[in-house]
Backbone as a chain_set.jsonl record, in Angstrom:
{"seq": "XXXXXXXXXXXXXXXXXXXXXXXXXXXXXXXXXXXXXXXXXXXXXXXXXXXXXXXXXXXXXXXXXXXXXXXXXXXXXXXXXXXXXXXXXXXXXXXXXXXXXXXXXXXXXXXXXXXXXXXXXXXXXXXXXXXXXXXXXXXXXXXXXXXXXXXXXXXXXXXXXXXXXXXXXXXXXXXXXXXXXXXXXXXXXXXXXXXXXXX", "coords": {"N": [[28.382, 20.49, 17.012], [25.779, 18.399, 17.369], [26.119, 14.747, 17.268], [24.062, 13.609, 15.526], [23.805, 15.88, 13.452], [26.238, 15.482, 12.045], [28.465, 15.24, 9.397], [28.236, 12.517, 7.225], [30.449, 10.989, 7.683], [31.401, 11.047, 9.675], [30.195, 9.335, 11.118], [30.406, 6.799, 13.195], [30.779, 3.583, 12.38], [30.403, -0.233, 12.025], [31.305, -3.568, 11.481], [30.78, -7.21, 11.966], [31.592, -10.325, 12.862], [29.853, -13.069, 11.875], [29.753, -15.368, 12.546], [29.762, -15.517, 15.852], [32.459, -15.818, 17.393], [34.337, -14.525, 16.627], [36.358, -11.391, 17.791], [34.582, -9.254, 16.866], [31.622, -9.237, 17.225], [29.43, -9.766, 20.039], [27.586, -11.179, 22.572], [25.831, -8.782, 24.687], [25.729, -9.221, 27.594], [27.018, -8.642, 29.939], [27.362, -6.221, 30.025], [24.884, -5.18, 29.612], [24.127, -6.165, 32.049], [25.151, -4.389, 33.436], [24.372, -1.576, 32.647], [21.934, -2.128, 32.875], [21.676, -1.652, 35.979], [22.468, 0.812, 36.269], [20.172, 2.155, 35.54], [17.27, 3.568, 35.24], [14.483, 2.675, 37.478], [11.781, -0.079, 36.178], [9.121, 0.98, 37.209], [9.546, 4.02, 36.999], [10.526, 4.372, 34.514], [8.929, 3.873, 32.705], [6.525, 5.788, 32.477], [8.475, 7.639, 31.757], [9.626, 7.416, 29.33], [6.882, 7.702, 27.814], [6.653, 10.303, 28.465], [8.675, 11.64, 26.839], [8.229, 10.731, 24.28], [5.952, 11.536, 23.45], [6.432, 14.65, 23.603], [8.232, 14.502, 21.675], [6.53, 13.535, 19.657], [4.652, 16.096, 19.667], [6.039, 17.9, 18.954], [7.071, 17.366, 16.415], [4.525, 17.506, 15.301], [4.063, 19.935, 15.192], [6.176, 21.427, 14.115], [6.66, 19.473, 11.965], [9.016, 17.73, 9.605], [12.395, 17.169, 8.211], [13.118, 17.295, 4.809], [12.972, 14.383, 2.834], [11.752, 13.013, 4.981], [9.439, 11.036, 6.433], [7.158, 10.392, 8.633], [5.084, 7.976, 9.275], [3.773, 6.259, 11.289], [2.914, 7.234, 14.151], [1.102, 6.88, 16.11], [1.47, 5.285, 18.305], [2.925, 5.108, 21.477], [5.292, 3.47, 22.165], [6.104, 2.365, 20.014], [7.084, 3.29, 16.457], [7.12, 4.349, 13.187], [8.644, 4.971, 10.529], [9.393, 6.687, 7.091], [11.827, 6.772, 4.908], [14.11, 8.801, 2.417], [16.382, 9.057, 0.326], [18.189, 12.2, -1.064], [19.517, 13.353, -2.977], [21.568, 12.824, -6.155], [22.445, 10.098, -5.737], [23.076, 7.28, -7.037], [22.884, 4.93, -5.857], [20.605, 4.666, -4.762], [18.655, 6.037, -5.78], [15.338, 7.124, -6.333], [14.402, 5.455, -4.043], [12.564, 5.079, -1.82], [12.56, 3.684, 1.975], [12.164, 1.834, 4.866], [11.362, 2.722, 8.412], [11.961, 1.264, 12.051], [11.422, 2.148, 14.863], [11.582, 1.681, 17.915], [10.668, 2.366, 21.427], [12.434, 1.425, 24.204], [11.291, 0.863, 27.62], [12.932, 3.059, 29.185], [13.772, 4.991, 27.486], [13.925, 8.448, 27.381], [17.172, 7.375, 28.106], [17.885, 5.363, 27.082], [19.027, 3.953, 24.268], [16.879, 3.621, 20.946], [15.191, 0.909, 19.904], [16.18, 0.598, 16.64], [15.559, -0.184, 13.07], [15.803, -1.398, 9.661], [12.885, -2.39, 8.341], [11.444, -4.91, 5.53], [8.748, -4.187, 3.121], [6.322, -4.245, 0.831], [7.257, -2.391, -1.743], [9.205, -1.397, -0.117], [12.161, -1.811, 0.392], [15.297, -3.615, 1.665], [18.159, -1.004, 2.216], [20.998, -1.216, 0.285], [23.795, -1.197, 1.859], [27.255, -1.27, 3.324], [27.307, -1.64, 6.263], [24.499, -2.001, 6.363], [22.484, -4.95, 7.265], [21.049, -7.568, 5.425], [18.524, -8.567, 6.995], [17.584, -5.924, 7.629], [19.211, -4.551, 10.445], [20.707, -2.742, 11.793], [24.35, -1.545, 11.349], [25.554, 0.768, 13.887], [27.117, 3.083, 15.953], [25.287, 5.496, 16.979], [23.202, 3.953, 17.743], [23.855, 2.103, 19.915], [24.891, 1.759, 23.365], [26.805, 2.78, 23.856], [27.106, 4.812, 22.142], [24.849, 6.615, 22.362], [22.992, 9.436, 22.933], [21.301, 10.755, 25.471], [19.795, 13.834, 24.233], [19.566, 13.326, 21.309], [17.243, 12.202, 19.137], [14.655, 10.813, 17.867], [13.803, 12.05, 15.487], [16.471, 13.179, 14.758], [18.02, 11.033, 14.728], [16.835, 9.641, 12.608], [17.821, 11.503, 10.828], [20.707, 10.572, 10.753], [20.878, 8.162, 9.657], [19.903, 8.78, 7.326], [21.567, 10.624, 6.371], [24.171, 9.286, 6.261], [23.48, 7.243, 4.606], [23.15, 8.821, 2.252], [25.84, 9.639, 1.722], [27.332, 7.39, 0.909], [29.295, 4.824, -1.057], [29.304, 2.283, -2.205], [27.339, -0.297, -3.233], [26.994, -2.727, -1.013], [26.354, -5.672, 1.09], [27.403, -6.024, 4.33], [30.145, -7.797, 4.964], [29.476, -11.759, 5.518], [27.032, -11.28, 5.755], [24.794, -13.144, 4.995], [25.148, -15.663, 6.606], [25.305, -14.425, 8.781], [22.756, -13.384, 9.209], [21.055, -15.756, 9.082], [21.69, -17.3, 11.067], [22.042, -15.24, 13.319], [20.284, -14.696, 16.387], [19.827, -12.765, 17.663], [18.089, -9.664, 19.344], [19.18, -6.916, 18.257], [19.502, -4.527, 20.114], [21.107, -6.074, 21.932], [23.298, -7.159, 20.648], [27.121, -6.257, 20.76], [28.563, -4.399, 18.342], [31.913, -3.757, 17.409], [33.131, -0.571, 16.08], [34.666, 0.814, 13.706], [35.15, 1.719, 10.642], [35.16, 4.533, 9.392], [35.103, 4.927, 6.922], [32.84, 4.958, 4.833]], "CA": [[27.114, 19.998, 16.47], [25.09, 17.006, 17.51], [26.574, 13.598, 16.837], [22.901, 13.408, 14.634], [23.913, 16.318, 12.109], [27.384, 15.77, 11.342], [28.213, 14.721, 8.091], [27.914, 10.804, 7.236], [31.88, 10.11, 7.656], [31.843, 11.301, 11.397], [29.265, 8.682, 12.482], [30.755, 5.764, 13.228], [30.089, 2.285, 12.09], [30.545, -1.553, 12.499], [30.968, -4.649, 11.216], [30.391, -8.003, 12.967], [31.546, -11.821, 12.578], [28.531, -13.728, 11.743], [29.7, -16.581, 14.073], [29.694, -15.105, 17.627], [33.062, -16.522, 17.77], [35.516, -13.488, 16.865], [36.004, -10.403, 18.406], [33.898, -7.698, 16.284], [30.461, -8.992, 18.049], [29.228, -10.792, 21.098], [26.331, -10.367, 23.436], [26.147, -8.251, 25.354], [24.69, -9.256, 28.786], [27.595, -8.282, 31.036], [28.01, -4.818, 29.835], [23.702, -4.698, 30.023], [23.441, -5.756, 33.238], [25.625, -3.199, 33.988], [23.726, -0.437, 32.228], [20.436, -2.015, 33.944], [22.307, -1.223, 37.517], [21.969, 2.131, 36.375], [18.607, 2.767, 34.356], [15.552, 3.719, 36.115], [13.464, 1.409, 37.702], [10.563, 0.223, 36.0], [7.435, 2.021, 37.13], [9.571, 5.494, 36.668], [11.151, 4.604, 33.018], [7.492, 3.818, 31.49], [6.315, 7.752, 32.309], [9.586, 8.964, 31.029], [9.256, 7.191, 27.938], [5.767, 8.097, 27.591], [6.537, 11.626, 28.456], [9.433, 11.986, 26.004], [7.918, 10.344, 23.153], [4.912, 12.444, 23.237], [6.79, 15.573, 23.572], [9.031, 14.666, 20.204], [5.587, 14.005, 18.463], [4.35, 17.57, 19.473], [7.451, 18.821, 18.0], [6.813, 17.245, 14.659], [2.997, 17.91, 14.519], [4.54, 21.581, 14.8], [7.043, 21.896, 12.779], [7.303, 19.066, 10.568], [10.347, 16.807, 9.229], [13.31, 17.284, 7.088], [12.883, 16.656, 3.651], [12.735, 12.735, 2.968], [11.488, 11.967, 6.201], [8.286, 10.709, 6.703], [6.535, 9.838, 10.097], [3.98, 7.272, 8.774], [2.739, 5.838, 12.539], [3.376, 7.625, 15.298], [0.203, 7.231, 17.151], [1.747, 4.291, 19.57], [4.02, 5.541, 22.138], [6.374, 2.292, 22.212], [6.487, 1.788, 18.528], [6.752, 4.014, 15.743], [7.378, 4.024, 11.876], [8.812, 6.262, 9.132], [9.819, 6.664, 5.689], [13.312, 7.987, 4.708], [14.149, 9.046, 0.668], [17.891, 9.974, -0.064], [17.817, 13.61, -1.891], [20.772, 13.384, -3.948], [21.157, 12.107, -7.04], [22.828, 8.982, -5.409], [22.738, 6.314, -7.777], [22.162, 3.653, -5.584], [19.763, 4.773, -3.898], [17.601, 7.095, -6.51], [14.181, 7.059, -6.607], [13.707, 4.337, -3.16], [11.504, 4.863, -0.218], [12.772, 2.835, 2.876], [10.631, 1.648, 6.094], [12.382, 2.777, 9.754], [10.966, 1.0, 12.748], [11.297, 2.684, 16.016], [11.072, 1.029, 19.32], [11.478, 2.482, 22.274], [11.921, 1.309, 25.543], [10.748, 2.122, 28.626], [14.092, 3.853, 29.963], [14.389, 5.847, 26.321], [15.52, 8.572, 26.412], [18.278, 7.125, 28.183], [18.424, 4.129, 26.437], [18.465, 4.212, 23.007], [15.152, 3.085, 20.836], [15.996, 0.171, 19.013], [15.837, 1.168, 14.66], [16.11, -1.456, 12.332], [14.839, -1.496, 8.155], [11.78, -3.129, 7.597], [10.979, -4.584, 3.912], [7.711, -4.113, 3.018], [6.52, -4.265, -0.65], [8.333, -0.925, -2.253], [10.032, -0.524, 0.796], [13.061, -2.952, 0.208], [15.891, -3.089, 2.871], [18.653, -0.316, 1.311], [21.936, -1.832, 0.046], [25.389, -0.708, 2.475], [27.926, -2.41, 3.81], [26.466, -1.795, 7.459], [23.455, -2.526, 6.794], [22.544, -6.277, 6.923], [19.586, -7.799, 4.656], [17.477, -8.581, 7.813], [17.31, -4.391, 8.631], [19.865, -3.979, 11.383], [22.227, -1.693, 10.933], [25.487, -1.234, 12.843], [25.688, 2.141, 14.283], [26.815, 3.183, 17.034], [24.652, 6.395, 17.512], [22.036, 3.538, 18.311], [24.54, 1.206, 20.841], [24.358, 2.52, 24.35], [28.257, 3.594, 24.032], [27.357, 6.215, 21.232], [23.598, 7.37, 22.166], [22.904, 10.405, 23.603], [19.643, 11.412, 25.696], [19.871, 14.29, 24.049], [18.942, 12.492, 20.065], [15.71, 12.483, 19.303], [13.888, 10.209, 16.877], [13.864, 12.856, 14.186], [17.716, 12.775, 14.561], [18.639, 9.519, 14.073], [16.375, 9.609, 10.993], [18.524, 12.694, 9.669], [21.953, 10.236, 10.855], [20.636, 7.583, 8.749], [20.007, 9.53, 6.076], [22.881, 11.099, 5.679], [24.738, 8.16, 5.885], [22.992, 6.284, 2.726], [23.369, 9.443, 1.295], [27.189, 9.919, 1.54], [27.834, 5.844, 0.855], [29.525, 4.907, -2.863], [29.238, 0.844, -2.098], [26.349, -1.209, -3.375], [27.09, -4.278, -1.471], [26.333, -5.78, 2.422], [28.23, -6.772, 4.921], [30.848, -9.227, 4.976], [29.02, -12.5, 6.562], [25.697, -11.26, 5.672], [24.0, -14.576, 4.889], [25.615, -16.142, 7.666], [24.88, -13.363, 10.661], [21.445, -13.212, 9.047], [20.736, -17.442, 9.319], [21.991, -17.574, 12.166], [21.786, -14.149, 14.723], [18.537, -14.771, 17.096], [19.359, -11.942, 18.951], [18.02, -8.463, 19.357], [20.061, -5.057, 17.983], [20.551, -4.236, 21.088], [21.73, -7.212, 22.388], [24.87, -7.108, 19.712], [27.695, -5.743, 20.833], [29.455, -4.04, 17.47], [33.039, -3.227, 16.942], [33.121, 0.734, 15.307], [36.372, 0.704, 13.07], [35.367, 1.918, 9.597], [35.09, 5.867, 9.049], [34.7, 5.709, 5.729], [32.037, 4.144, 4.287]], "C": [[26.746, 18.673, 17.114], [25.667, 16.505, 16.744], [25.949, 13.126, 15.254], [23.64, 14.078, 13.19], [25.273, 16.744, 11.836], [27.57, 14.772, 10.221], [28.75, 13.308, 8.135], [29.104, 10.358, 7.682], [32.427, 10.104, 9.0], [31.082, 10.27, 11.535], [30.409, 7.473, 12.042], [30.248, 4.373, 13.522], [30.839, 1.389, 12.33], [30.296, -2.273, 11.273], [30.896, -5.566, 12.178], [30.712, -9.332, 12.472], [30.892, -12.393, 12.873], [28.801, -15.081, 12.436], [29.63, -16.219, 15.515], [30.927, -15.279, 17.745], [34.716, -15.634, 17.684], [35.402, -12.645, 17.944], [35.205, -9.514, 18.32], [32.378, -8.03, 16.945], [30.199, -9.996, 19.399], [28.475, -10.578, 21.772], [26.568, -9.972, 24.353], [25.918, -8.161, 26.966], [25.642, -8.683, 30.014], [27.661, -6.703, 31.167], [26.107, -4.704, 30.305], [22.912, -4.715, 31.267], [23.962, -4.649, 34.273], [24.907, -2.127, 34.097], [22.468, -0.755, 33.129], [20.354, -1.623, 35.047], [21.999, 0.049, 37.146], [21.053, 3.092, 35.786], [18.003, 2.99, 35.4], [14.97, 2.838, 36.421], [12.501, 1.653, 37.257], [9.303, 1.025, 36.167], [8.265, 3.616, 37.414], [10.088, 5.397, 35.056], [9.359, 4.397, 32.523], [6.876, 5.464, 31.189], [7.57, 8.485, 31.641], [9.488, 8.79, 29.808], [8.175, 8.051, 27.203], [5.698, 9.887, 27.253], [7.593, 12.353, 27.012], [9.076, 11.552, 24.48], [7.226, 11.681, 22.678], [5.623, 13.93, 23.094], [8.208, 15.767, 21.586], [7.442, 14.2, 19.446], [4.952, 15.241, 18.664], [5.028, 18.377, 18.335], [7.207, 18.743, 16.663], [5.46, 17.54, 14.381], [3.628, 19.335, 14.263], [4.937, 22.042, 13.985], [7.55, 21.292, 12.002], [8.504, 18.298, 10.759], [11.286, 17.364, 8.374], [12.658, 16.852, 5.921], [13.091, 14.986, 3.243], [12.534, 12.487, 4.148], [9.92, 12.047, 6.464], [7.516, 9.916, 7.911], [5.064, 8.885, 9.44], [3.347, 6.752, 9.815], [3.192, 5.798, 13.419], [2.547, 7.627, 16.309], [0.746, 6.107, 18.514], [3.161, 5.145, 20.287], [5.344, 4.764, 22.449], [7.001, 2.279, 21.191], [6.651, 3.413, 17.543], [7.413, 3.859, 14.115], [7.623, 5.427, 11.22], [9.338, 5.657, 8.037], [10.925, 7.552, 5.56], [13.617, 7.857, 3.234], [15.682, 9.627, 1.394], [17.248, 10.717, -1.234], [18.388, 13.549, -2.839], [20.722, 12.752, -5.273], [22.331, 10.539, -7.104], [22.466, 7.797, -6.216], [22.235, 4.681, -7.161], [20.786, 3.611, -5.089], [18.121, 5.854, -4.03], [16.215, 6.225, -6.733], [13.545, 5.661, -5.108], [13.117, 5.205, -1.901], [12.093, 3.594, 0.517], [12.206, 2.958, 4.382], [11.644, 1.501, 7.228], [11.377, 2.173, 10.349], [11.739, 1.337, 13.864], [11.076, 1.802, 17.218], [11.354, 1.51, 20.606], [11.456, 2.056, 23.651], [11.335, 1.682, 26.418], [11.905, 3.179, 29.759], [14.072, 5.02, 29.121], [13.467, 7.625, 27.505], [16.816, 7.93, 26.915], [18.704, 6.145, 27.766], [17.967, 4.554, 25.162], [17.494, 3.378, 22.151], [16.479, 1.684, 19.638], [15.828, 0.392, 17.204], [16.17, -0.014, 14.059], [14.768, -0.71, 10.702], [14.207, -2.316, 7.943], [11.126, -3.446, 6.466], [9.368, -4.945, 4.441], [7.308, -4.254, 1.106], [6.652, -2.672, -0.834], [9.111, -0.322, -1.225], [11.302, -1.877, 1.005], [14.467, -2.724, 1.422], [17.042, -2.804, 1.932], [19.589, -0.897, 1.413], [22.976, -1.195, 1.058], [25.927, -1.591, 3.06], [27.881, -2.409, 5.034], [25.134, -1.727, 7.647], [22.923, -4.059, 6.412], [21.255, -6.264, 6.389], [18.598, -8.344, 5.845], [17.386, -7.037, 8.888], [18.702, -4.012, 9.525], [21.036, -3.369, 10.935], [23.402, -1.324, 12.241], [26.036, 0.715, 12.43], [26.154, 2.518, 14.973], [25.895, 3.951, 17.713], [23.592, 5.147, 18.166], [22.639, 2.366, 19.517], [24.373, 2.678, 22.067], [25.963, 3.502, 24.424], [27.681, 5.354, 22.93], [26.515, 6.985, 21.534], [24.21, 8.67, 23.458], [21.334, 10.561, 24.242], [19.54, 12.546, 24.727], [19.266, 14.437, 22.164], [17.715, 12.444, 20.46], [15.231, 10.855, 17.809], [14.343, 10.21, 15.171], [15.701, 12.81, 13.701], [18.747, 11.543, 14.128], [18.2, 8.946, 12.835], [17.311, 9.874, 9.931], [19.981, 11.946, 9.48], [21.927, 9.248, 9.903], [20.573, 7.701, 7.212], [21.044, 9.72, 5.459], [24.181, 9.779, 5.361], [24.344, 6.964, 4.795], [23.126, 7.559, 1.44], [25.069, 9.2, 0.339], [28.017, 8.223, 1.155], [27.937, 5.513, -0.783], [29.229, 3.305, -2.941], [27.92, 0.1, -2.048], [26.918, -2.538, -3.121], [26.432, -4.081, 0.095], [27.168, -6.233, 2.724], [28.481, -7.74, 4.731], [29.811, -10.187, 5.563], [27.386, -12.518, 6.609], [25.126, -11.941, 5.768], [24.303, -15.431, 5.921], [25.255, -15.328, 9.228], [22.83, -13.778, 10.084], [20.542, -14.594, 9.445], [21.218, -17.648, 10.385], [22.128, -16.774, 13.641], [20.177, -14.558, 15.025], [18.58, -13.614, 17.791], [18.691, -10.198, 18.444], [19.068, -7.144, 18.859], [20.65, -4.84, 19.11], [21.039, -5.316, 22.247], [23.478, -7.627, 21.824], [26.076, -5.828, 20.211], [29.133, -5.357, 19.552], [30.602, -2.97, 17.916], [32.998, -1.737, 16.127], [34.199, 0.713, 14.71], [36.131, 1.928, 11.953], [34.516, 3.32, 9.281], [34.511, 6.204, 7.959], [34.008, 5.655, 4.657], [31.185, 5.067, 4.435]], "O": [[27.672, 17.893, 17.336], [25.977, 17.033, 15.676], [26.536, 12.643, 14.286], [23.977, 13.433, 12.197], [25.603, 17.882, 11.504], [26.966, 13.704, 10.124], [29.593, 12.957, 8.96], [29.038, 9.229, 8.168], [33.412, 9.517, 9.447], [31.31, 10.012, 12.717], [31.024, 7.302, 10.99], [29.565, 4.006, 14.478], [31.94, 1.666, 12.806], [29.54, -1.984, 10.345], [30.921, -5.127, 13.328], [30.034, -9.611, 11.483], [30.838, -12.628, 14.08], [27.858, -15.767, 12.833], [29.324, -17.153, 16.257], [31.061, -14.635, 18.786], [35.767, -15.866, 18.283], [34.648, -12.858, 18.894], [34.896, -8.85, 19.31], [31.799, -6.988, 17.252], [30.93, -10.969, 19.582], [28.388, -9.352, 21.846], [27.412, -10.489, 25.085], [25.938, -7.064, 27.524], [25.071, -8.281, 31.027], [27.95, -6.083, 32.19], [25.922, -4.125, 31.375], [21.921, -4.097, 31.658], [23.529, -4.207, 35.337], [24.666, -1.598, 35.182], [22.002, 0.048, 33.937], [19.273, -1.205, 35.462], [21.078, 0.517, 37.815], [21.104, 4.308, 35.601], [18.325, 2.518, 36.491], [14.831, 1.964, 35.566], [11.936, 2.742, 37.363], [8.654, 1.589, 35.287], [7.598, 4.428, 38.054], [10.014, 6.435, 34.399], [8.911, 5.286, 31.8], [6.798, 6.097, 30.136], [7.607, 9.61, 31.141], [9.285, 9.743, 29.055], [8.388, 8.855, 26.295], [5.111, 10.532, 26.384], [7.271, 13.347, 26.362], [9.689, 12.081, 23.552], [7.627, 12.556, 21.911], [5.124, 14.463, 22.103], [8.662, 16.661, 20.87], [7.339, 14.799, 18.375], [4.555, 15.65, 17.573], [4.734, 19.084, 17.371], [7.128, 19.681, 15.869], [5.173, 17.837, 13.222], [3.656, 19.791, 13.12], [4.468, 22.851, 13.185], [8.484, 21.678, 11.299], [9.017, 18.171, 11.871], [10.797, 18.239, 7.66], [11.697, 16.087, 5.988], [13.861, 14.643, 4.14], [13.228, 11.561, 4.567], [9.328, 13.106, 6.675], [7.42, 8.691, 7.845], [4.034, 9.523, 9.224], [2.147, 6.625, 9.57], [3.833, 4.842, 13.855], [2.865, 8.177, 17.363], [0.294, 6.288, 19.645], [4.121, 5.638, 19.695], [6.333, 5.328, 22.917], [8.229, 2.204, 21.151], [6.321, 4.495, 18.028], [8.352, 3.067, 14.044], [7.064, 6.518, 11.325], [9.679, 4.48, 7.926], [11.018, 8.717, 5.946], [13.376, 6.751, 2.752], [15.974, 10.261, 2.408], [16.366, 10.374, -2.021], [17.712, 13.716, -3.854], [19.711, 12.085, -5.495], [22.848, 10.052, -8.11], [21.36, 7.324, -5.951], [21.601, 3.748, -7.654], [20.031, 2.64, -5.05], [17.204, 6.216, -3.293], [16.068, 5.077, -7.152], [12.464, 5.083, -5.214], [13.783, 6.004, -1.243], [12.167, 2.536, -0.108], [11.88, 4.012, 4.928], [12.519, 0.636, 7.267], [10.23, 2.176, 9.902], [12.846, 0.8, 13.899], [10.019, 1.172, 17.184], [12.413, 1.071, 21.054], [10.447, 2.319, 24.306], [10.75, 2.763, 26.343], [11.628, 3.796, 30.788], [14.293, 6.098, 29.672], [12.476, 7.486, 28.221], [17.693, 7.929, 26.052], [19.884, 5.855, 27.963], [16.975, 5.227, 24.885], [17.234, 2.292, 22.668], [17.584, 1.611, 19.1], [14.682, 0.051, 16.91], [17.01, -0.789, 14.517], [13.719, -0.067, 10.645], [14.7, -3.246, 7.303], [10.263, -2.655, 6.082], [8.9, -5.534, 5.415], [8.222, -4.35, 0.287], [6.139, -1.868, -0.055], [9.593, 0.811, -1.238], [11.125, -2.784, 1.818], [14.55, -1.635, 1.99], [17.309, -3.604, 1.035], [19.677, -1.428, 2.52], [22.748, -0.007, 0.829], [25.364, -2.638, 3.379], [28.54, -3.381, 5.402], [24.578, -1.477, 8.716], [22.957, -4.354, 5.218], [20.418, -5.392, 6.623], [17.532, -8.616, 5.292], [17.233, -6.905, 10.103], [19.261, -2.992, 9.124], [21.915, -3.477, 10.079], [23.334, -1.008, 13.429], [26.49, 1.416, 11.526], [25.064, 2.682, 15.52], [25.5, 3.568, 18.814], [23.125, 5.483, 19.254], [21.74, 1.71, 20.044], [24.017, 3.848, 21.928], [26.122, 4.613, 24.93], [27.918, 6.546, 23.123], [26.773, 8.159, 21.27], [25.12, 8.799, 24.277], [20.334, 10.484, 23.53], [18.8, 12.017, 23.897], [18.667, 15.439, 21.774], [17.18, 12.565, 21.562], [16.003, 10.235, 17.077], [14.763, 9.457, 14.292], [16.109, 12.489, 12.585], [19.773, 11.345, 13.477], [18.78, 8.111, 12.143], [17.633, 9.291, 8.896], [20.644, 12.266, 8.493], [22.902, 9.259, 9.151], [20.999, 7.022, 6.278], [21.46, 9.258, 4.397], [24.847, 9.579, 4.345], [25.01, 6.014, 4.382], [23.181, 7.404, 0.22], [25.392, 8.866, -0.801], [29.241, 8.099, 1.188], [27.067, 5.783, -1.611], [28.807, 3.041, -4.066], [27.398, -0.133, -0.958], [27.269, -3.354, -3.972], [26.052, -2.986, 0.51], [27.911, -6.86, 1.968], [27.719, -8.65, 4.404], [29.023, -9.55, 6.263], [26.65, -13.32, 7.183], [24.473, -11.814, 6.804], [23.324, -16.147, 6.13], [25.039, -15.731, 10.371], [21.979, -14.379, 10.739], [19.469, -14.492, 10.039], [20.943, -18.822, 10.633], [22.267, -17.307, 14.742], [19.226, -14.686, 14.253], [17.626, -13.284, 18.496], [18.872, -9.712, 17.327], [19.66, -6.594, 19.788], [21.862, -4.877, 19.322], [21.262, -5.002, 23.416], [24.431, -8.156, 22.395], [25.856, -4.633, 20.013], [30.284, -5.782, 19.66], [30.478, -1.881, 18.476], [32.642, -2.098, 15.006], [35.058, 0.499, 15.565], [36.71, 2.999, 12.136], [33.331, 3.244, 8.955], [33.762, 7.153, 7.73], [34.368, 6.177, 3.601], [30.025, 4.902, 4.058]]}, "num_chains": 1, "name": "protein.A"}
């Protein structure tokens, strides 16, 4: 099966020491200028983007979303927005609406888009212990080690999902208030540690 629809305890997650100064995060510029050595050059990643976006919103004008997933603004080809509902009768997480934001480069698909939780009013950012209160969430499906070209949008929705589904811990990350006051950088600029299975 895709990385996307295996159940929440296969994906693998991160934490991160909110100083820069351990091992679990650090930026990543040596490993990205690596990856940039082998991306596409500019004026061919903007058409691929372009072309691959557009071809995953066909897909969904067609045939639609999973259940809790909501495409709320997909008309920009860079950007895009949804809504994700856990099904279950998950107690932490009953009865919320939460706001995805999409970004994707101009390499995607081969780079992965950057996702992060956006509060909004009724769209509050959802409690786990990988996801921090300024949205970002440590994943790897969305680090360049875990992505796949092959993920789609709609998939990383359904990985998300399932993973707030299958989660028993109303708290955030260790360091929270501390990574959060003090990270300037980008998602994908963080290089997270994957350890913890079982969350």
């Amino acid at each position: 099966l895709p990385r996307s629809l295996a159940d929440a305890r296969h994906l693998r997650l991160g934490t991160c020491d909110p100083s820069g100064r351990g091992s679990r995060f650090f930026l990543a510029s040596k490993r990205r200028r690596e990856d940039d050595a082998h991306a596409p050059c500019p004026n061919m990643a903007a058409p691929l983007r372009e072309k691959r976006v557009a071809k995953e919103r066909q897909k969904i004008d067609k045939h639609g979303l999973p259940p809790g997933i909501e495409l709320v603004d997909g008309d920009n080809l860079r950007e895009w927005l949804f809504d994700i509902r856990v099904l279950d009768n998950n107690p932490i997480y009953q009865g919320q609406t939460y706001r995805l934001r999409f970004q994707f480069p101009q390499a995607y698909p081969i780079e992965p888009p950057e996702v992060t939780f956006e509060e909004k009013p009724n769209r509050p950012i959802p409690m786990h212990p990988h996801i921090y209160s300024n949205g970002i969430i440590c994943l790897d499906l969305l680090g360049s080690q875990g992505w796949s070209p092959v993920q789609s949008a709609e998939s990383v929705c359904m990985s998300i999902q399932s993973m707030l589904t299958s989660n028993t811990t109303k708290e955030r990350p260790q360091g929270d208030a501390e990574f959060v006051m003090l990270n300037r950088r980008r998602p994908r600029d963080i290089q997270f540690v994957y350890h913890d299975d079982t969350v």
